[in-house]
C-alpha positions as CSV (number, residue, x, y, z in Angstrom):
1,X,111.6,130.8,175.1
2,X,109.1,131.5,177.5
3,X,105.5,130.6,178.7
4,X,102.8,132.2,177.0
5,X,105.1,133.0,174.0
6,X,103.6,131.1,170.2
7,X,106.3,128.5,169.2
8,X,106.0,127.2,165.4
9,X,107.2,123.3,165.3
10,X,108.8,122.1,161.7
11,X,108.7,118.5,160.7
12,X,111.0,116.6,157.9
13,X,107.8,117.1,155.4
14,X,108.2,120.9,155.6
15,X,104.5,120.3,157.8
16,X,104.5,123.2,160.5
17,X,102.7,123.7,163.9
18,X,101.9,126.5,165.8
19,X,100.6,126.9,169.6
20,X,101.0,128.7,172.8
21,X,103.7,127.6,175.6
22,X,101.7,126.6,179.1
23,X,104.1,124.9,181.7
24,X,102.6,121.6,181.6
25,X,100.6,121.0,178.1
26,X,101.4,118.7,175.9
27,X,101.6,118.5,172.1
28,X,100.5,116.1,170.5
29,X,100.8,114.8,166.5
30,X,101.1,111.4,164.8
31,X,104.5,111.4,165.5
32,X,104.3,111.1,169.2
33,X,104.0,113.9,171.9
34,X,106.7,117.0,173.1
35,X,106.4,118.3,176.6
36,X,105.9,122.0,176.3
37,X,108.3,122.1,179.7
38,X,110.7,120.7,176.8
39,X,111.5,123.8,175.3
40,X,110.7,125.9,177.5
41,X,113.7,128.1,178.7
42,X,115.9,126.7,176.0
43,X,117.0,129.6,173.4
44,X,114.8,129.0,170.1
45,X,116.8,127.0,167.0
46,X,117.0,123.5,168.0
47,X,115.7,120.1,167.2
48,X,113.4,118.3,169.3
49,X,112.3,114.8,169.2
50,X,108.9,113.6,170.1
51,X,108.4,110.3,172.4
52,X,107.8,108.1,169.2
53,X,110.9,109.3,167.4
54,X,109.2,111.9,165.1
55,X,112.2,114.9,165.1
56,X,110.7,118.9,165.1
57,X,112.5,122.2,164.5
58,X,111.4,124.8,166.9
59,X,111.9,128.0,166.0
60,X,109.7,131.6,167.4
61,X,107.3,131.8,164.1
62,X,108.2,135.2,162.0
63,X,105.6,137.8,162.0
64,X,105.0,136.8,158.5
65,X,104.2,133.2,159.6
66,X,101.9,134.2,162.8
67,X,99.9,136.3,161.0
68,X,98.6,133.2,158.5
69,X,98.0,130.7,161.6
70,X,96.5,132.8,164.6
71,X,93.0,133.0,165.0
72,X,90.6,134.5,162.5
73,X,87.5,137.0,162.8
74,X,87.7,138.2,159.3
75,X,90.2,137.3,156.4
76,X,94.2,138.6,157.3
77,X,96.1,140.7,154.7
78,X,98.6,138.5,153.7
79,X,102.2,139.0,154.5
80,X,103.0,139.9,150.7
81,X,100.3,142.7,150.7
82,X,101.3,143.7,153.9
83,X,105.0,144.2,153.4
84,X,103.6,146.5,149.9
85,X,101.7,148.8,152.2
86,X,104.4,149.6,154.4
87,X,107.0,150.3,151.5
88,X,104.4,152.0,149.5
89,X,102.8,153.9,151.8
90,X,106.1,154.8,153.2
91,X,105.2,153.9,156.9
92,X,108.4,155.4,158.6
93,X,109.1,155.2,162.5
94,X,107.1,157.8,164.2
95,X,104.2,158.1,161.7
96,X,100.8,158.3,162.9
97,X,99.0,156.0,161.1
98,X,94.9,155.4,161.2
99,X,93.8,151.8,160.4
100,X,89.9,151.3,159.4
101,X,89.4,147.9,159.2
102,X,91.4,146.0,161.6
103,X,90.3,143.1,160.4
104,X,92.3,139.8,162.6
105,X,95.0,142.4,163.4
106,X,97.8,141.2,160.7
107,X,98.1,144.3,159.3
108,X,98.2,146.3,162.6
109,X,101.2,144.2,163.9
110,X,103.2,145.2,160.6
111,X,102.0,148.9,160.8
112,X,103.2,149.1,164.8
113,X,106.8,147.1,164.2
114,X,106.5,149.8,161.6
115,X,105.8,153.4,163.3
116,X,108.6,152.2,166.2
117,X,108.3,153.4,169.7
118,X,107.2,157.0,169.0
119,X,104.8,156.6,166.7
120,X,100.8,155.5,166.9
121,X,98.8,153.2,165.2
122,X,94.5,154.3,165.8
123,X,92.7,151.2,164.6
124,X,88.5,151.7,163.5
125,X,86.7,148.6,163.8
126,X,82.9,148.4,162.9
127,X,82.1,145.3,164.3
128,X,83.2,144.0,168.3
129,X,83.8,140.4,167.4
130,X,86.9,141.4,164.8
131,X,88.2,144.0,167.2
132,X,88.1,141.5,170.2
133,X,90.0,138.7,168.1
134,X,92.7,141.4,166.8
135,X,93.2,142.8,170.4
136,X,94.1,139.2,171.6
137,X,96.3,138.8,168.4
138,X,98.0,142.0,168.9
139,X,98.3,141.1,172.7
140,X,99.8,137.9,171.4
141,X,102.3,138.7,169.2
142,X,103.9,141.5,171.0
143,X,103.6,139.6,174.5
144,X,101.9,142.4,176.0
145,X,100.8,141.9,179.7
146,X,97.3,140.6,180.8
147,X,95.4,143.5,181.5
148,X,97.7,146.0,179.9
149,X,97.3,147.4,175.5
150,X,100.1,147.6,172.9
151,X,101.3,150.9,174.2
152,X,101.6,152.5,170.5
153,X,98.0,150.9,169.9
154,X,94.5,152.3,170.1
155,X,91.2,150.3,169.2
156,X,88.2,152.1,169.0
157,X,84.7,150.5,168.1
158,X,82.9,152.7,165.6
159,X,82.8,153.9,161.7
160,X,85.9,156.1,160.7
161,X,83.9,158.5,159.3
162,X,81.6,159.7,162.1
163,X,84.5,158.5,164.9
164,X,88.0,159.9,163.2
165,X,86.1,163.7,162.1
166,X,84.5,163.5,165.9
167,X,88.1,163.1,167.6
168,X,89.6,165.4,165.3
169,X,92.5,163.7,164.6
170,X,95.1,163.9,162.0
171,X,97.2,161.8,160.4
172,X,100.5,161.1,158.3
173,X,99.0,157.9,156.7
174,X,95.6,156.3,156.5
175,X,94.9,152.8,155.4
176,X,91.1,151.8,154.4
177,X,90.6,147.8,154.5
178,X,87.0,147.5,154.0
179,X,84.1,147.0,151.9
180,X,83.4,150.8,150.5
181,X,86.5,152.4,151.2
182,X,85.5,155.0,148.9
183,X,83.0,156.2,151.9
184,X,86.0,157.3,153.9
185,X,87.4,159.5,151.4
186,X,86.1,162.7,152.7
187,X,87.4,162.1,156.2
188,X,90.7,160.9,155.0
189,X,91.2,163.9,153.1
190,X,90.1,166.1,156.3
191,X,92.4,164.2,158.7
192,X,95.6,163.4,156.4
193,X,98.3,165.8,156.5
194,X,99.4,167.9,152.8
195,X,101.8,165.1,151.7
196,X,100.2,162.2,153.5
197,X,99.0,159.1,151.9
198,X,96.0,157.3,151.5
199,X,95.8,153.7,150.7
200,X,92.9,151.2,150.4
201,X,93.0,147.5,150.3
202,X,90.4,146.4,147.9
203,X,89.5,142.4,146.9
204,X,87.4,143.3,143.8
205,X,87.2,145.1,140.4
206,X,84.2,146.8,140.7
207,X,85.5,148.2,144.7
208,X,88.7,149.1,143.0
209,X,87.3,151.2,140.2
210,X,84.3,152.7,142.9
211,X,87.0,153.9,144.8
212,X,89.8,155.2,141.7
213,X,87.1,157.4,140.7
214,X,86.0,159.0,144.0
215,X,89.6,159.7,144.4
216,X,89.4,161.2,140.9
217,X,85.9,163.2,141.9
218,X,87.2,164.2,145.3
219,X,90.3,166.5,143.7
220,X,92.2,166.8,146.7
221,X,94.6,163.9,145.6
222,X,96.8,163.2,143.3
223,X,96.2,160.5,140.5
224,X,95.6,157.7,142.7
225,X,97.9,154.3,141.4
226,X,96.3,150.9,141.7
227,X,98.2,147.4,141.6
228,X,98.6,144.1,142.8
229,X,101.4,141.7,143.8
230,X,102.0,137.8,143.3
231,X,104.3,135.8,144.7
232,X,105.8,132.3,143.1
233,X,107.9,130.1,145.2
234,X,110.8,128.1,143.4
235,X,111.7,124.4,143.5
236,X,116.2,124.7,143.5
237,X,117.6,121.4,144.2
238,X,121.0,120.7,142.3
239,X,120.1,120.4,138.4
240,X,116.3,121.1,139.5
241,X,115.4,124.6,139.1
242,X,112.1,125.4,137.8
243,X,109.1,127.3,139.6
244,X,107.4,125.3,142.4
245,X,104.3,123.9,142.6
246,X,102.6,126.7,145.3
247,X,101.6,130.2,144.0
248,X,100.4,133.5,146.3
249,X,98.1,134.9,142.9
250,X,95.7,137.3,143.4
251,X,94.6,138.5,147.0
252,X,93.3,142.2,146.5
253,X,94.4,145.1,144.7
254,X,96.3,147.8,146.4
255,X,95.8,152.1,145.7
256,X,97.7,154.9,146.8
257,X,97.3,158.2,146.5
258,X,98.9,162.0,148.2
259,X,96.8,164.5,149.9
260,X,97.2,167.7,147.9
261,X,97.7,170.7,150.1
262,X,94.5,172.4,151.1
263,X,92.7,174.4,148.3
264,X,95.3,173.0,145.8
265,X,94.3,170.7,142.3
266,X,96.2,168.1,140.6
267,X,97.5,169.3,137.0
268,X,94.2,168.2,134.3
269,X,95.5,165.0,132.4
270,X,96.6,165.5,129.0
271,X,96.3,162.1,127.8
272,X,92.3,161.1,126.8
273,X,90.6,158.4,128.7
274,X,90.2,155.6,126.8
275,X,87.0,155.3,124.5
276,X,84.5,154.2,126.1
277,X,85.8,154.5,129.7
278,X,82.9,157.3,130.6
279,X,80.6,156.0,127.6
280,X,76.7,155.3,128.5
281,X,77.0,152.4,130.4
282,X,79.4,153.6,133.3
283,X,77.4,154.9,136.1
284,X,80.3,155.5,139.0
285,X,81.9,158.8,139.6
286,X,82.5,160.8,136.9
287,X,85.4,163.6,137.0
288,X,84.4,167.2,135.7
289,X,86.0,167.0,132.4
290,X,85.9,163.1,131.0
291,X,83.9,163.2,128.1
292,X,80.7,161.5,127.7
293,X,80.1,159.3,124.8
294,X,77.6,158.4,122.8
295,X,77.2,154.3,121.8
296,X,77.7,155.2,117.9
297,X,81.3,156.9,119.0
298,X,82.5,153.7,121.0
299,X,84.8,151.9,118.2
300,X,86.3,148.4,119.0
């Protein structure tokens, strides 16, 4: 292990630590202090014991388990949600991929280990503060040099929509994580290859339905698919085996959908909306042929 790398310290309560080697430092817990010189230049795996007995397993942290301890500017996509955007959005080695959102930079760190060495990741961040905190966490994670970018990675300040159309970019896969994704759909359908996909990360019901139907409106994609993904832990200890106590529930609702080739239409649904799905009190985006219902024809 080396200076300036992130280290994650385990204790025998399952109690985890996380900081940044600096010849020197010290670390310091109720159970006495460690000397980061200690483990510095020792290969990663081994127990350490701090000067009042207290015994550590130090270990690089995982990708998974940087991303939920490094600094914050806005919320991180958790690992879970993470790992369902690059299997469902099919992020292969060599895609390029536009981020809006960057958020703290979890996701980006998934999407570049993702796209490899000859692919790109173009990250859109509205507002400097997030995009200065997930540049450092980038920088961290991936060691790059002072001075010196993710060489796969480009930031840019700015709103996708004016920004992306401006650069004329385009794209294999395009990932919306922010609060009106549904205002980036024309751009993403400009920029995206036939074939590519689009997929938003979306907290709430109401964002997830705003941005279903403008998918729906827009006609250039194919049925978009919406779902979400929770995560138990289990307790397996001899006899013992039952769920534990800790639950990942709900964290945002994912959607995917495929750019349609240019000029092209999805098939019309045969199946009916349900009743009442377009009935007088929806006011979103409305596709051409959903039928609109009058209050006497909505039946329980």
């Amino acid at each position: 292990m080396r200076a300036g790398e992130w280290v994650r310290l385990t204790d025998t309560k399952g109690r985890r630590h996380n900081f940044e080697l600096v010849p020197g430092k010290r670390f310091f817990s109720n159970k006495g202090h460690i000397d980061h010189d200690e483990l510095i230049g020792r290969d990663e795996g081994f127990t350490v014991t701090a000067s009042t007995g207290g015994e550590y397993l130090v270990f690089r942290p995982l990708l998974s388990e940087f991303v939920v301890s490094m600094p914050r500017g806005a919320a991180v996509v958790y690992p879970k949600d993470a790992a369902q955007i690059v299997a469902m959005a099919d992020i292969f080695p060599g895609a390029r991929v536009v981020e809006a959102g960057v958020g703290s930079g979890a996701l980006t760190c998934s999407l570049l280990r993702a796209v490899g060495p000859y692919g790109r990741v173009m990250s859109f961040e509205r507002r400097e503060e997030f995009a200065e905190v997930a540049r450092k966490n980038v920088d961290q994670f991936f060691g790059t040099p002072p001075g010196e970018c993710h060489p796969n990675w480009e930031l840019e300040l700015g709103d996708l929509q004016v920004a992306l159309p401006a650069r004329g970019e385009r794209c294999d896969r395009m990932i919306l994580d922010m609060l009106a994704p549904w205002e980036c759909v024309d751009a993403a359908a400009d920029a995206l290859y036939p074939g590519g996909i689009l997929c938003a990360y979306v907290a709430t019901t109401t964002q997830l339905s705003r941005f279903m139907e403008t998918v729906r409106v827009h006609g250039g994609f194919t049925e978009p698919q919406a779902w979400e993904s929770l995560v138990r832990d289990w307790h397996v200890e001899g006899l013992a085996v039952r769920p534990g106590h800790k639950m990942i529930g709900h964290t945002a609702f994912l959607v995917t959908a495929r750019r349609l080739a240019s000029g092209q239409r999805p098939p019309r649904k045969t199946r009916r909306p349900a009743p009442g799905a377009y009935g007088p009190d929806y006011t979103g985006p409305r596709p051409a042929d959903a039928p609109v219902l009058a209050d006497d024809s909505v039946t329980d």
